[in-house]
C-alpha positions as CSV (number, residue, x, y, z in Angstrom):
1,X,17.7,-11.3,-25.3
2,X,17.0,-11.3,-21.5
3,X,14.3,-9.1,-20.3
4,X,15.0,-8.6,-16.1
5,X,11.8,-7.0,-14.5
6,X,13.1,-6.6,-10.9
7,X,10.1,-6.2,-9.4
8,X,8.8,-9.1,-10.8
9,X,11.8,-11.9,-11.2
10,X,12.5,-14.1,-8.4
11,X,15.8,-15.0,-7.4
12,X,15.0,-18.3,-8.9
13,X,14.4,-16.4,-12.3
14,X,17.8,-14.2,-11.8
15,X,19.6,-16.9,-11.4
16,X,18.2,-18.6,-14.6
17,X,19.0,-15.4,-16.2
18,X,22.5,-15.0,-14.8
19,X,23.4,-18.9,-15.3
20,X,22.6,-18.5,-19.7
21,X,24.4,-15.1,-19.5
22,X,27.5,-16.9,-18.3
23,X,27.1,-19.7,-20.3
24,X,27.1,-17.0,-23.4
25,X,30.0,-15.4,-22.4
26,X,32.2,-19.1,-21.9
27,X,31.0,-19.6,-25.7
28,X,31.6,-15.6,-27.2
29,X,35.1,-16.1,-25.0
30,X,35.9,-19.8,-26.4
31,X,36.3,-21.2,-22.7
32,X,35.6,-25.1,-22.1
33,X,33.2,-26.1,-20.1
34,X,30.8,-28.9,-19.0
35,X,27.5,-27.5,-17.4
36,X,26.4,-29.4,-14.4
37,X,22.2,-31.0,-14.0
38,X,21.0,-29.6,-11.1
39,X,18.4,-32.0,-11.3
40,X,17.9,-33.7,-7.8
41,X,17.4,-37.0,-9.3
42,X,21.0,-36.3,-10.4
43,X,22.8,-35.7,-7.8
44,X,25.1,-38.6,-6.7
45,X,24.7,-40.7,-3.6
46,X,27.8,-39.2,-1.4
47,X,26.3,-35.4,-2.0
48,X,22.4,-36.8,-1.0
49,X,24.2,-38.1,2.2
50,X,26.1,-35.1,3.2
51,X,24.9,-33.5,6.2
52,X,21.0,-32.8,5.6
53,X,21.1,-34.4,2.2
54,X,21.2,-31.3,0.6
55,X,24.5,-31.1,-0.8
56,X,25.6,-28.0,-3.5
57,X,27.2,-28.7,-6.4
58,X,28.6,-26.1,-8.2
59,X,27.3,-24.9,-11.8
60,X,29.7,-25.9,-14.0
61,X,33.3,-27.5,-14.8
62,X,35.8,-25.2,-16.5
63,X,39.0,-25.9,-18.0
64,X,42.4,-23.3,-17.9
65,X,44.1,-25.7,-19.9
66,X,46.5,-26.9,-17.4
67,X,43.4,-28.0,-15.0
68,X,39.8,-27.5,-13.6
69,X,38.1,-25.1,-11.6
70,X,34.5,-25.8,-10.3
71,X,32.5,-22.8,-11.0
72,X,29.5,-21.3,-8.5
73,X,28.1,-18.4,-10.9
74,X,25.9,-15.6,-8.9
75,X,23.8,-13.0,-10.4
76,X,22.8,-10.7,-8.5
77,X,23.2,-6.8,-7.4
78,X,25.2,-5.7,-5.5
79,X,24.8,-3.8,-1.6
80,X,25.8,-0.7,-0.7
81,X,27.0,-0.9,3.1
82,X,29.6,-1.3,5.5
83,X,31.8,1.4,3.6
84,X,31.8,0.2,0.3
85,X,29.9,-2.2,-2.6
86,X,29.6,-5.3,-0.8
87,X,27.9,-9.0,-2.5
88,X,25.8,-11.0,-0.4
89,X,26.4,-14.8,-0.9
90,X,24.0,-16.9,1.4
91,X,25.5,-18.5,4.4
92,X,24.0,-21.8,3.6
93,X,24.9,-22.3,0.2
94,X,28.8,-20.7,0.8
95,X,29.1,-23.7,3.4
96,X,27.5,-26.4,1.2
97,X,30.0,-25.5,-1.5
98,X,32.8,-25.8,0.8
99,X,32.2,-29.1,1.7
100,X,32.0,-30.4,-2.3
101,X,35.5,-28.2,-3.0
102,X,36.4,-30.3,0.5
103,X,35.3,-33.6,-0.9
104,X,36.0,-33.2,-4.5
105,X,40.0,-31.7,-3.7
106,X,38.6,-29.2,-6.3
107,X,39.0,-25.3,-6.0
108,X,35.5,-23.7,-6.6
109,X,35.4,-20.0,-8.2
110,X,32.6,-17.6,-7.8
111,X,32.1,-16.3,-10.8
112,X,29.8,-13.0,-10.1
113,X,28.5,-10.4,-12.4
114,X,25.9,-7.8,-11.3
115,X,22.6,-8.2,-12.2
116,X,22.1,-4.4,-12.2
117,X,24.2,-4.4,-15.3
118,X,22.1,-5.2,-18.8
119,X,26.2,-5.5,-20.0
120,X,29.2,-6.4,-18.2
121,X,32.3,-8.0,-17.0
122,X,32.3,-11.4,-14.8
123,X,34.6,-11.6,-12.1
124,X,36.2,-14.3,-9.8
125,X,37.1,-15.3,-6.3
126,X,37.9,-18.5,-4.4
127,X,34.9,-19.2,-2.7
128,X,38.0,-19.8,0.5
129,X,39.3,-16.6,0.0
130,X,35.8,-15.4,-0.1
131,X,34.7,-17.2,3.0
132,X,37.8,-16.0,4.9
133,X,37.0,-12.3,3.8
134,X,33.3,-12.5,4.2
135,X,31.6,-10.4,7.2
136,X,28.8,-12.8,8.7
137,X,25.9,-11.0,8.0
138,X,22.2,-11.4,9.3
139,X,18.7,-9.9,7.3
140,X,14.9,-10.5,7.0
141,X,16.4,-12.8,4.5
142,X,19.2,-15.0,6.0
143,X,22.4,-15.5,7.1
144,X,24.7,-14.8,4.4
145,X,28.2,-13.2,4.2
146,X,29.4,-9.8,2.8
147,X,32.0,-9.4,0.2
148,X,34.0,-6.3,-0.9
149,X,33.0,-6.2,-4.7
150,X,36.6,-5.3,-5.3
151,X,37.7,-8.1,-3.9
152,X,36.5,-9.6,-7.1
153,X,39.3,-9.6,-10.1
154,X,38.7,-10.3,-13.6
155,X,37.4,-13.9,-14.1
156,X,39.5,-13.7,-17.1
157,X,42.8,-14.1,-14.2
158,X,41.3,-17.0,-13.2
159,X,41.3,-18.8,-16.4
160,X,43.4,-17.2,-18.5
161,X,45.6,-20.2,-19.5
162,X,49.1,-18.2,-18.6
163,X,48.4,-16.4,-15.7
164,X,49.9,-16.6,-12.9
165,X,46.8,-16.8,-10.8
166,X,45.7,-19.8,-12.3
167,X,49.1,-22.0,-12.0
168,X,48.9,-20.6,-8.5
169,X,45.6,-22.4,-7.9
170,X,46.7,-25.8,-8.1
Protein backbone atom coordinates (compact mmCIF):
# COMPACT_ATOMS: atom_id res chain seq x y z
CA UNK A 1 0.00 0.00 0.00
CA UNK A 2 2.93 2.40 0.83
CA UNK A 3 5.72 2.39 -1.54
CA UNK A 4 8.96 4.25 0.57
CA UNK A 5 11.82 5.18 -2.03
CA UNK A 6 14.42 6.57 0.51
CA UNK A 7 16.35 8.14 -1.73
CA UNK A 8 13.62 9.92 -3.07
CA UNK A 9 10.93 10.70 -0.14
CA UNK A 10 11.31 13.77 1.90
CA UNK A 11 10.83 13.81 5.41
CA UNK A 12 7.65 15.71 4.54
CA UNK A 13 6.61 12.41 2.51
CA UNK A 14 7.75 9.99 5.52
CA UNK A 15 5.87 11.57 7.71
CA UNK A 16 2.78 11.38 5.46
CA UNK A 17 3.55 7.79 5.16
CA UNK A 18 4.15 7.13 8.84
CA UNK A 19 1.06 9.38 9.93
CA UNK A 20 -1.67 6.82 7.57
CA UNK A 21 0.39 3.88 8.81
CA UNK A 22 -0.54 4.81 12.37
CA UNK A 23 -3.81 5.80 11.61
CA UNK A 24 -4.22 2.02 10.08
CA UNK A 25 -2.96 0.43 12.93
CA UNK A 26 -5.50 2.64 15.65
CA UNK A 27 -8.39 1.22 13.24
CA UNK A 28 -6.95 -2.80 12.68
CA UNK A 29 -6.33 -2.33 16.78
CA UNK A 30 -9.89 -0.75 17.48
CA UNK A 31 -8.32 2.29 19.35
CA UNK A 32 -10.30 5.72 19.55
CA UNK A 33 -9.11 8.55 18.24
CA UNK A 34 -9.72 11.95 16.77
CA UNK A 35 -7.02 13.09 14.16
CA UNK A 36 -5.89 16.64 14.53
CA UNK A 37 -5.91 19.43 11.00
CA UNK A 38 -2.65 20.55 10.81
CA UNK A 39 -3.89 23.11 8.69
CA UNK A 40 -2.36 26.56 9.75
CA UNK A 41 -5.58 28.27 9.13
CA UNK A 42 -6.56 25.84 11.92
CA UNK A 43 -4.64 26.30 14.53
CA UNK A 44 -6.27 28.36 17.36
CA UNK A 45 -5.31 31.79 18.41
CA UNK A 46 -3.39 30.89 21.95
CA UNK A 47 -0.98 28.32 19.82
CA UNK A 48 -0.44 31.28 16.76
CA UNK A 49 0.69 33.52 19.78
CA UNK A 50 3.00 31.20 21.48
CA UNK A 51 6.46 32.28 21.31
CA UNK A 52 7.21 32.73 17.42
CA UNK A 53 3.75 31.85 16.49
CA UNK A 54 4.59 28.62 15.55
CA UNK A 55 3.12 26.55 18.00
CA UNK A 56 3.08 22.26 17.62
CA UNK A 57 0.20 20.49 18.07
CA UNK A 58 0.31 17.09 18.36
CA UNK A 59 -1.19 14.50 15.70
CA UNK A 60 -3.92 13.18 17.24
CA UNK A 61 -6.25 12.56 20.43
CA UNK A 62 -6.39 9.01 21.76
CA UNK A 63 -8.56 7.62 24.25
CA UNK A 64 -7.43 4.62 27.12
CA UNK A 65 -10.82 4.58 28.23
CA UNK A 66 -10.30 6.10 31.47
CA UNK A 67 -8.72 9.38 29.74
CA UNK A 68 -6.63 11.04 26.84
CA UNK A 69 -3.26 11.08 25.66
CA UNK A 70 -2.07 13.59 23.00
CA UNK A 71 -0.28 11.68 20.48
CA UNK A 72 3.11 13.06 18.43
CA UNK A 73 3.62 10.06 15.91
CA UNK A 74 7.40 9.90 14.21
CA UNK A 75 8.45 7.84 11.41
CA UNK A 76 11.54 7.64 10.87
CA UNK A 77 14.81 5.26 11.09
CA UNK A 78 16.56 4.95 13.50
CA UNK A 79 20.72 5.90 14.31
CA UNK A 80 23.20 3.86 15.11
CA UNK A 81 25.59 5.85 17.72
CA UNK A 82 26.58 6.66 21.05
CA UNK A 83 26.56 2.80 21.94
CA UNK A 84 23.36 1.74 20.94
CA UNK A 85 20.05 2.35 18.43
CA UNK A 86 19.37 5.88 19.20
CA UNK A 87 16.01 8.19 17.54
CA UNK A 88 16.57 11.59 16.64
CA UNK A 89 13.51 13.86 17.58
CA UNK A 90 14.25 17.52 16.49
CA UNK A 91 15.00 19.98 19.21
CA UNK A 92 12.60 22.47 18.00
CA UNK A 93 9.65 20.48 17.56
CA UNK A 94 10.34 18.37 21.17
CA UNK A 95 10.16 21.95 22.82
CA UNK A 96 7.09 23.18 20.93
CA UNK A 97 5.28 20.01 22.08
CA UNK A 98 6.24 20.68 25.56
CA UNK A 99 4.76 23.83 25.74
CA UNK A 100 1.05 22.55 24.28
CA UNK A 101 1.35 19.32 26.93
CA UNK A 102 2.34 22.56 29.36
CA UNK A 103 -0.65 24.54 28.22
CA UNK A 104 -3.16 21.88 27.44
CA UNK A 105 -2.31 19.91 31.25
CA UNK A 106 -2.30 17.03 28.70
CA UNK A 107 0.41 14.21 28.67
CA UNK A 108 1.82 13.87 24.96
CA UNK A 109 3.10 10.31 23.84
CA UNK A 110 5.50 9.73 21.05
CA UNK A 111 4.34 7.12 19.30
CA UNK A 112 7.49 5.94 16.97
CA UNK A 113 7.85 3.14 14.57
CA UNK A 114 10.89 2.76 12.31
CA UNK A 115 10.61 3.66 8.99
CA UNK A 116 13.17 1.05 7.97
CA UNK A 117 10.58 -1.47 8.78
CA UNK A 118 7.92 -2.19 5.68
CA UNK A 119 6.03 -4.10 9.01
CA UNK A 120 6.20 -3.43 12.51
CA UNK A 121 5.36 -2.65 16.09
CA UNK A 122 4.72 1.21 17.31
CA UNK A 123 6.08 2.11 20.44
CA UNK A 124 5.60 4.94 23.16
CA UNK A 125 7.28 7.34 25.41
CA UNK A 126 6.35 10.54 27.28
CA UNK A 127 7.71 13.11 25.24
CA UNK A 128 9.00 14.33 29.44
CA UNK A 129 10.53 11.23 29.95
CA UNK A 130 11.94 11.50 26.52
CA UNK A 131 13.18 15.04 26.96
CA UNK A 132 14.72 14.25 30.38
CA UNK A 133 16.54 11.16 28.65
CA UNK A 134 17.49 12.80 25.43
CA UNK A 135 21.28 13.63 24.68
CA UNK A 136 21.35 17.16 23.05
CA UNK A 137 22.58 16.43 19.81
CA UNK A 138 23.94 18.81 17.03
CA UNK A 139 24.22 17.76 12.80
CA UNK A 140 24.28 19.31 9.33
CA UNK A 141 20.71 19.03 10.07
CA UNK A 142 19.78 20.54 13.47
CA UNK A 143 19.62 20.39 16.95
CA UNK A 144 17.72 17.51 17.97
CA UNK A 145 17.97 15.03 20.84
CA UNK A 146 18.93 11.35 20.94
CA UNK A 147 16.90 8.64 22.40
CA UNK A 148 17.78 5.00 23.38
CA UNK A 149 15.30 3.09 21.05
CA UNK A 150 14.77 0.77 23.95
CA UNK A 151 13.74 3.26 25.87
CA UNK A 152 10.60 2.87 23.81
CA UNK A 153 7.91 0.22 25.31
CA UNK A 154 5.11 -1.15 23.50
CA UNK A 155 2.56 1.68 22.63
CA UNK A 156 0.12 -0.92 23.39
CA UNK A 157 1.32 -0.18 27.55
CA UNK A 158 0.41 3.10 27.00
CA UNK A 159 -3.13 2.58 26.00
CA UNK A 160 -4.00 -0.57 26.93
CA UNK A 161 -7.12 0.28 28.96
CA UNK A 162 -5.85 -1.88 32.30
CA UNK A 163 -2.42 -1.27 32.44
CA UNK A 164 -0.77 -0.02 34.93
CA UNK A 165 1.22 2.47 32.88
CA UNK A 166 -1.71 4.15 31.65
CA UNK A 167 -3.56 4.74 35.29
CA UNK A 168 -0.13 5.83 36.16
CA UNK A 169 -0.25 8.67 33.64
CA UNK A 170 -2.89 10.64 34.97
Amino acid sequence: MYSIDRSKDTPEQLGRIGEAKFRQYADVMSIPYLWIDQARETMPAWLRSYGTGDGKRPDAVVGTGEDVLLVEVEYRGHLDAWGGEHFALDKKDAERLAETERLLGTPVVLAYRDSKEQEGDWYGLLLSEALAMGRPKESQFGSYYAIKKDAFESLEAYLDRGSTKARRLF
